[in-house]
C-alpha positions in Angstrom: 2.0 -47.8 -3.0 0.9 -51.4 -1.8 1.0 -50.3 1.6 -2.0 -47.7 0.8 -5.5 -48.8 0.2 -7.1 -45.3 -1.2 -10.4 -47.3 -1.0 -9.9 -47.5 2.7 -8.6 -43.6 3.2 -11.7 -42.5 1.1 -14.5 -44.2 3.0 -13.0 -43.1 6.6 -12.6 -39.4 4.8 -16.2 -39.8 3.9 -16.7 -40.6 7.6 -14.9 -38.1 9.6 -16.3 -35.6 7.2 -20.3 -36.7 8.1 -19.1 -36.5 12.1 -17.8 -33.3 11.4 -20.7 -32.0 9.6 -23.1 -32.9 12.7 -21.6 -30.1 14.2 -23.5 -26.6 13.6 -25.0 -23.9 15.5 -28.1 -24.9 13.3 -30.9 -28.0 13.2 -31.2 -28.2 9.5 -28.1 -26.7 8.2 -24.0 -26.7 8.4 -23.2 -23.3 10.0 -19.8 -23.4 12.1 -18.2 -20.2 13.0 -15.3 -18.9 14.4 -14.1 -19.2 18.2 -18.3 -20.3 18.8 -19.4 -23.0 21.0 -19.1 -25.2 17.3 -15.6 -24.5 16.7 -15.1 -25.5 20.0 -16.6 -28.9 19.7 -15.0 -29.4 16.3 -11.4 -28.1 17.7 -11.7 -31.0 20.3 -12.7 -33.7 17.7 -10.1 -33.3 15.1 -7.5 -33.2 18.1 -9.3 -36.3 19.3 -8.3 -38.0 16.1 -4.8 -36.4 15.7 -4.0 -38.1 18.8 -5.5 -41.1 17.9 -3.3 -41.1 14.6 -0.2 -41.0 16.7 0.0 -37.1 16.9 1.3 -34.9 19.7 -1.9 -32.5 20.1 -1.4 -28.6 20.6 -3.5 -25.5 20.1 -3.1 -22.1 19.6 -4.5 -18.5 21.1 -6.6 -18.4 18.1 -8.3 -22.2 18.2 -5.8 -23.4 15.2 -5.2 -27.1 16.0 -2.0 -28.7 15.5 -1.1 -32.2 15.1 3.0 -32.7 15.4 4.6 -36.0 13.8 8.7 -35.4 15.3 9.4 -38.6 13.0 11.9 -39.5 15.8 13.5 -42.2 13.4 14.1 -39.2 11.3 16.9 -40.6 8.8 20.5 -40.8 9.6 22.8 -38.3 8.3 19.3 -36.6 6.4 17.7 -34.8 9.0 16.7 -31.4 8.1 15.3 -30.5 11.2 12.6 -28.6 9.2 8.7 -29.3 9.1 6.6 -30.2 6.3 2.8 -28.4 7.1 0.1 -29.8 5.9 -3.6 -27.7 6.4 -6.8 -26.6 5.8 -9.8 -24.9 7.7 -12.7 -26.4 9.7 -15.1 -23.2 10.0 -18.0 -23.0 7.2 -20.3 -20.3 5.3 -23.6 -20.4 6.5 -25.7 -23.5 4.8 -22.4 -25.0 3.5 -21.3 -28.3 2.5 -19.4 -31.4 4.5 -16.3 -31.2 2.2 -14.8 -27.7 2.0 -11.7 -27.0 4.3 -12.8 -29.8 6.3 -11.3 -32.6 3.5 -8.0 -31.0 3.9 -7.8 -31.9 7.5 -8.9 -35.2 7.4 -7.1 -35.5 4.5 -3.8 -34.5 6.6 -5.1 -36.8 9.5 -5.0 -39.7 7.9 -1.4 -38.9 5.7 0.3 -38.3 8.7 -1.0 -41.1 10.1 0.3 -43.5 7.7 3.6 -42.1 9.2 3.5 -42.2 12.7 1.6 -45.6 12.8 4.0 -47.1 10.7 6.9 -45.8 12.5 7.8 -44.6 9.1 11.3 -42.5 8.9 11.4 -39.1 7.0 14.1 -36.8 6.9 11.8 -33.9 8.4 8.8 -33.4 10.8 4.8 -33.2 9.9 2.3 -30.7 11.0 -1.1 -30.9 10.7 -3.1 -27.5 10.9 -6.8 -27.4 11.4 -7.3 -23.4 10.9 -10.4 -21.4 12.2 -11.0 -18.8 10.4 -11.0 -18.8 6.5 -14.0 -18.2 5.3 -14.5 -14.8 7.3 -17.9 -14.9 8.2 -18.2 -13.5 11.8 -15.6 -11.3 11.4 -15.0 -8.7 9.0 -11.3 -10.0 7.8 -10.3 -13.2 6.8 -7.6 -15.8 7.7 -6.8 -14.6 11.0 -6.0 -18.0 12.2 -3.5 -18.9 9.4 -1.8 -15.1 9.4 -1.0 -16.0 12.9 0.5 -18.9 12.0 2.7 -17.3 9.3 3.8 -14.5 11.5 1.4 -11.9 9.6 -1.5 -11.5 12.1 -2.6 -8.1 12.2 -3.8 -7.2 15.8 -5.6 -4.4 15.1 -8.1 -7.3 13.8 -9.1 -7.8 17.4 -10.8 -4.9 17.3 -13.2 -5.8 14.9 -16.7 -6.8 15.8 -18.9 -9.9 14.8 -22.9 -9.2 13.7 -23.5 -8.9 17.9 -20.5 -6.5 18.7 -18.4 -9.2 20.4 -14.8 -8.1 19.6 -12.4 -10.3 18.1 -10.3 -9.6 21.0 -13.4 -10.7 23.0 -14.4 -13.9 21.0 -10.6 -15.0 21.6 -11.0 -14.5 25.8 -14.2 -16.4 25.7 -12.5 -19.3 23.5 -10.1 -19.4 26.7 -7.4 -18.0 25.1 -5.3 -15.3 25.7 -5.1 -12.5 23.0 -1.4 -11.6 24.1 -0.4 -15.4 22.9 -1.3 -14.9 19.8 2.4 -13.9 18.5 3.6 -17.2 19.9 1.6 -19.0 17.3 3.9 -17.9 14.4 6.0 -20.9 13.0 9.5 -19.8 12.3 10.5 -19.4 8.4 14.0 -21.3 9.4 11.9 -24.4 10.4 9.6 -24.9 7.3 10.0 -26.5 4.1 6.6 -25.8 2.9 2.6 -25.9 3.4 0.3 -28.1 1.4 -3.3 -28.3 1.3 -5.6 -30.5 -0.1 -8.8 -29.2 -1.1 -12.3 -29.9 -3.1 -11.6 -27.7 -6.3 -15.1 -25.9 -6.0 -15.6 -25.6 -9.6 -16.3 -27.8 -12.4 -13.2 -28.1 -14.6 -11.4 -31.2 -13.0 -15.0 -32.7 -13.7 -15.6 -31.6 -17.3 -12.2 -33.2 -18.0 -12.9 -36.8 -16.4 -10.0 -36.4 -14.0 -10.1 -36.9 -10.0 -7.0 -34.5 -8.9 -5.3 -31.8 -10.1 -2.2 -29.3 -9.3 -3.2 -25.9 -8.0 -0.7 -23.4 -10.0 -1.2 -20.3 -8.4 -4.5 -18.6 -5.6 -5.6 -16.2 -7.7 -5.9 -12.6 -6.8 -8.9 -10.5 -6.1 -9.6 -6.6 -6.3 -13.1 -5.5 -5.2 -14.6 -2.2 -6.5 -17.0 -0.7 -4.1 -19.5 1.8 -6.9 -21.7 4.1 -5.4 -23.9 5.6 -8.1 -26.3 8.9 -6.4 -29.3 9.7 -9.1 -32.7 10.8 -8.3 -35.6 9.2 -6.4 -38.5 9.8 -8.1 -42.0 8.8 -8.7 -42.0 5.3 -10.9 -45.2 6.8 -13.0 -45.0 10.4 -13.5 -41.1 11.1 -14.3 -40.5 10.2 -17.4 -38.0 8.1 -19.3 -35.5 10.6 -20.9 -35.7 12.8 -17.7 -34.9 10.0 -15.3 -31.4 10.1 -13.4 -32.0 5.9 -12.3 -28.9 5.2 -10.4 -30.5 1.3 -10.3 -30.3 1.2 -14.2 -26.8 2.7 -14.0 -26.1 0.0 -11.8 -27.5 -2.4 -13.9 -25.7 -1.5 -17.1 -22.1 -1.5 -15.0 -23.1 -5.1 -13.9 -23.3 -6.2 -17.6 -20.3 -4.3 -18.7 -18.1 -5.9 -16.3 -19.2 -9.8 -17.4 -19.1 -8.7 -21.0 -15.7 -7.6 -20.2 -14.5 -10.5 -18.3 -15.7 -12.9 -20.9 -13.9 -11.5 -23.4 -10.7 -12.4 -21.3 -11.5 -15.9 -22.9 -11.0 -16.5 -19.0 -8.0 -14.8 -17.6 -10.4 -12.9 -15.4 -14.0 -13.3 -13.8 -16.1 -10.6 -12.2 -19.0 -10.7 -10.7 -21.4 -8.6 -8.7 -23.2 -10.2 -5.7 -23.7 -7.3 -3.6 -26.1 -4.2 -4.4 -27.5 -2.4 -2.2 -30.6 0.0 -2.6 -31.6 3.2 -0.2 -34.7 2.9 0.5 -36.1 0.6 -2.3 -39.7 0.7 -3.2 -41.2 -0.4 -6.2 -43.0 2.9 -6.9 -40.1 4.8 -6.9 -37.6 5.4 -8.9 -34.3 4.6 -7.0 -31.4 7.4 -6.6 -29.0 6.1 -4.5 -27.5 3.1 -5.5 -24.0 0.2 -4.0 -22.9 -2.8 -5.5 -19.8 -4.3 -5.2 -17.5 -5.8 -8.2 -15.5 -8.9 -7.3 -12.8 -9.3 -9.8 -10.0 -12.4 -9.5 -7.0 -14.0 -12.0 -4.7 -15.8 -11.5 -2.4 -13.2 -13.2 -1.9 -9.5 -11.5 -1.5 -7.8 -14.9 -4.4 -9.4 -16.1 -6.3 -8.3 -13.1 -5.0 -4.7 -12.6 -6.0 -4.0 -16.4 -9.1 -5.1 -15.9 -10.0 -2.8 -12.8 -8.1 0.0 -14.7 -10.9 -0.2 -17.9 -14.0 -1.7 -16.1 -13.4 1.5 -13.7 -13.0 3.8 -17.4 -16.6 2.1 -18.4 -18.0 2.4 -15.3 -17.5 6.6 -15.1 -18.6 6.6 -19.2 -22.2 4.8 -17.8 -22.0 7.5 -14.7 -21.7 10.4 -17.1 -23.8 9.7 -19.6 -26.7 8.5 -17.3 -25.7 11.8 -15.7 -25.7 10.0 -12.4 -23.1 10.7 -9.0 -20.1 8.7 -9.0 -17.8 7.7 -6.3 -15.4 4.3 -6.3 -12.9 2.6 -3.9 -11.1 -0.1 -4.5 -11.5 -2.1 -0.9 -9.9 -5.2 -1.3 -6.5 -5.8 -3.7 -4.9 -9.0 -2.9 -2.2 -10.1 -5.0 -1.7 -13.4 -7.2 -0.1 -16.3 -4.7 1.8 -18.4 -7.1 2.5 -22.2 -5.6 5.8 -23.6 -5.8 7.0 -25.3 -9.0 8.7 -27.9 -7.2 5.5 -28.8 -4.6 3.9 -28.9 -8.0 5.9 -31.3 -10.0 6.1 -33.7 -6.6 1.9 -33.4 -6.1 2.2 -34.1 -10.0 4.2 -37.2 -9.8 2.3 -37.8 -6.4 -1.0 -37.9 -8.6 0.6 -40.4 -11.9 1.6 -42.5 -8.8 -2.2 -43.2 -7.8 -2.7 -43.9 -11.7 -4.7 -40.6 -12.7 -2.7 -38.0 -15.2 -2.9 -34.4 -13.5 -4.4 -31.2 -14.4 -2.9 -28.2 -13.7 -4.7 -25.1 -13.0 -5.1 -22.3 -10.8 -7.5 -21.5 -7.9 -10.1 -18.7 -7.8 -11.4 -19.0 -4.7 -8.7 -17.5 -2.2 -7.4 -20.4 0.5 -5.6 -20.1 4.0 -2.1 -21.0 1.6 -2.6 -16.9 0.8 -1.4 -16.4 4.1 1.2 -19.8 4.8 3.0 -18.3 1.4 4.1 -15.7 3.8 6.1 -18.2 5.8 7.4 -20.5 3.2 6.8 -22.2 -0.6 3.2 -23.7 -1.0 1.6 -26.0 -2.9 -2.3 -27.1 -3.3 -3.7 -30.5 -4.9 -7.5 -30.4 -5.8 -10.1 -33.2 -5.7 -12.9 -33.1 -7.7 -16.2 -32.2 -6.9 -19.6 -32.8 -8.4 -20.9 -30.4 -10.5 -18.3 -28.0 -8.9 -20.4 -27.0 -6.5 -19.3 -25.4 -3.0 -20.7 -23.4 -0.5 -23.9 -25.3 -0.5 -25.2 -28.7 1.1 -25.0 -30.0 -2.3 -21.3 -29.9 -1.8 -19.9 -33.5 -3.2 -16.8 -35.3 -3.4 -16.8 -39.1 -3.8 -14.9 -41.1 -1.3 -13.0 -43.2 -4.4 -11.9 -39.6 -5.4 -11.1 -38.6 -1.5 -9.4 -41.8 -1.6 -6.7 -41.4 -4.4 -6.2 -38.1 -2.7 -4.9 -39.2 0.2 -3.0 -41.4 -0.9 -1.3 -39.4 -3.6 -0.5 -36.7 -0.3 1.0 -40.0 1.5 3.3 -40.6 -1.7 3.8 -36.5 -2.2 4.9 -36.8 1.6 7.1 -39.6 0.5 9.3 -37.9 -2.1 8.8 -34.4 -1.0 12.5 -32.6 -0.7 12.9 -30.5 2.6 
């Protein structure tokens, strides 16, 4: 790899990442959203750079921008006439960091650029997706902009409405975009050989083991359990302790069962509980009606589906003993995506290349590669990140470890097998 200088890659990473980051709906903090005024600005500077790599610049009905490397020396007698995608997203949370999503595009930017610049020949084509819409924020659904791209979009999603009651169909128009386009986005499964995506690891295990990149084995999957508990309001000083019907307490007891539970996975499974909602809370009263929300993820369905099954057996046991109302929906179940075993040996032998030894693990957080898997095999490499922190400003990857990522994606593009 003398033609690569990751030192190089990792300070213009660092670089595109801070211009990127400038963009945001808000003064003092990183909020970008889909199909906004933001996404809009961002859109047109990542194709702004695509073309400056050497890219031929497109964009879809919904915003996903694509940079297209034809490799026109493609090599004689090995052309596949397939596509290698590479991807990530650009939209944030609210108050995130410079480095999620956005280091997979930059990442892809500058890999494909090593190509085209070079005039480098490859027996297939390069695509480099910057996707809208992963983190679901304005919208009640995620991934929309990556489902359309696998050929999975859902249109009754363009019914759904953002905090203000814009529609998604209506977000789209305003984007100038037309919503009847949005088929046309879908990639053909004949024409790909796979999707990649480089992304910070947003957790601290690459970290604790003193090791820059690792191979994503599967996205794990995730089942929410929506618990509504209905008690008894009451008066916090004159009901007393043994006659009390506290849906709160109830609530609080479920919350504890479910992490005792998951720890004693000896981590095949986390849950947690970041959503509970009180009717009409006051702290003089005792509260009866009571939502929280259970977020349980694996990377193994088995592991996962058991789990629900005995958490929701321990959650009726605290219901009926605390003789409190009980009613549960599952809302979300999203299976297990595992990633290719060949895209993980190459991103392995990509990674020894740079000089580092790979980790392999899985991915809790869910990633736009949910929805690519729908169009072909995927893979995922992750960088690691201080502290494994994410979704916050504190959000750090070093551009020595950005870097050695790139450049183990330009020698992964190297040797990958269409």
């Amino acid at each position: 790899m003398a033609d690569v200088d990751p030192q190089n890659l990792g300070e213009r990473a660092e670089r595109m990442l801070l211009a990127l980051g400038a963009i945001s709906a808000e003064p003092r903090r990183l909020n970008r959203q889909f199909l906004t005024p933001e996404h809009r600005r961002a859109a047109d500077l990542v194709g702004t750079w695509m073309k400056a790599a050497g890219l031929d610049v497109s964009e879809d009905a919904l915003g996903t921008v694509r940079g297209h490397w034809a490799s026109a020396g493609l090599m004689a007698g090995r052309n596949t006439g397939k596509r290698l995608l590479i991807g990530s997203h650009i939209d944030t949370v609210i108050d995130a960091g410079l480095y999620d999503g956005n280091l997979g595009v930059v990442a892809g930017i500058l890999a494909a650029e090593h190509f085209a610049k070079a005039g480098r020949r490859l027996p297939f084509a390069l695509d480099v997706l910057a996707f809208g819409d992963e983190e679901g924020v304005r919208f009640p659904a995620t991934l929309n902009s990556s489902r359309a791209v696998a050929g999975v979009f859902r249109p009754a999603a363009l019914e759904l409405k953002d905090a203000n009651g814009v529609t998604l169909r209506e977000a789209v128009t305003r984007f100038g975009k037309d919503p009847a386009d949005i088929a046309g986005a879908a990639f053909s499964p004949e024409e790909v050989a796979g999707y990649i995506e480089l992304h910070i690891e947003q957790g601290p295990v690459l970290e604790n083991r003193n090791q820059p990149l690792g191979v994503v084995t599967a996205i794990a999957g995730q089942s929410y359990l929506s618990v509504e508990l209905m008690g008894e309001a009451g008066h916090a000083g004159t009901v007393p302790m043994m006659m009390r019907r506290d849906a709160l307490a109830g609530a609080a007891e479920i919350i504890l069962q479910a992490e005792l539970m998951a720890r004693d996975t000896s981590g095949a499974v986390v849950a947690t509980v970041g959503v509970v909602t009180i009717s009409a809370p006051a702290t003089n009263v005792i509260a009866g009606h009571v939502v929280l929300i259970v977020d349980i993820r694996s990377g193994s369905d088995p592991a996962r589906l058991d789990f629900v099954e005995r958490l929701k057996l321990e959650i009726r046991s605290v219901a009926d003993r605390r003789h409190l109302g009980l009613q549960v929906t599952q809302t979300r179940n999203v299976a297990t995506t595992p990633c290719d075993a060949a895209i993980q040996d190459g991103i392995a032998a990509a990674i020894r290349a740079t000089g580092s030894e790979p980790l392999r693990l899985a991915s809790g957080a869910g990633h736009d590669g949910t929805a690519m898997a729908q169009l072909g095999p995927i893979g995922m490499m992750f960088v690691r990140c201080r502290g494994g922190v994410s979704h916050n400003p504190a959000e750090y990857a070093s551009p020595a470890d950005m870097g050695l990522a790139v450049a183990a994606l330009i020698r992964f593009i190297e040797g990958f097998k269409a």
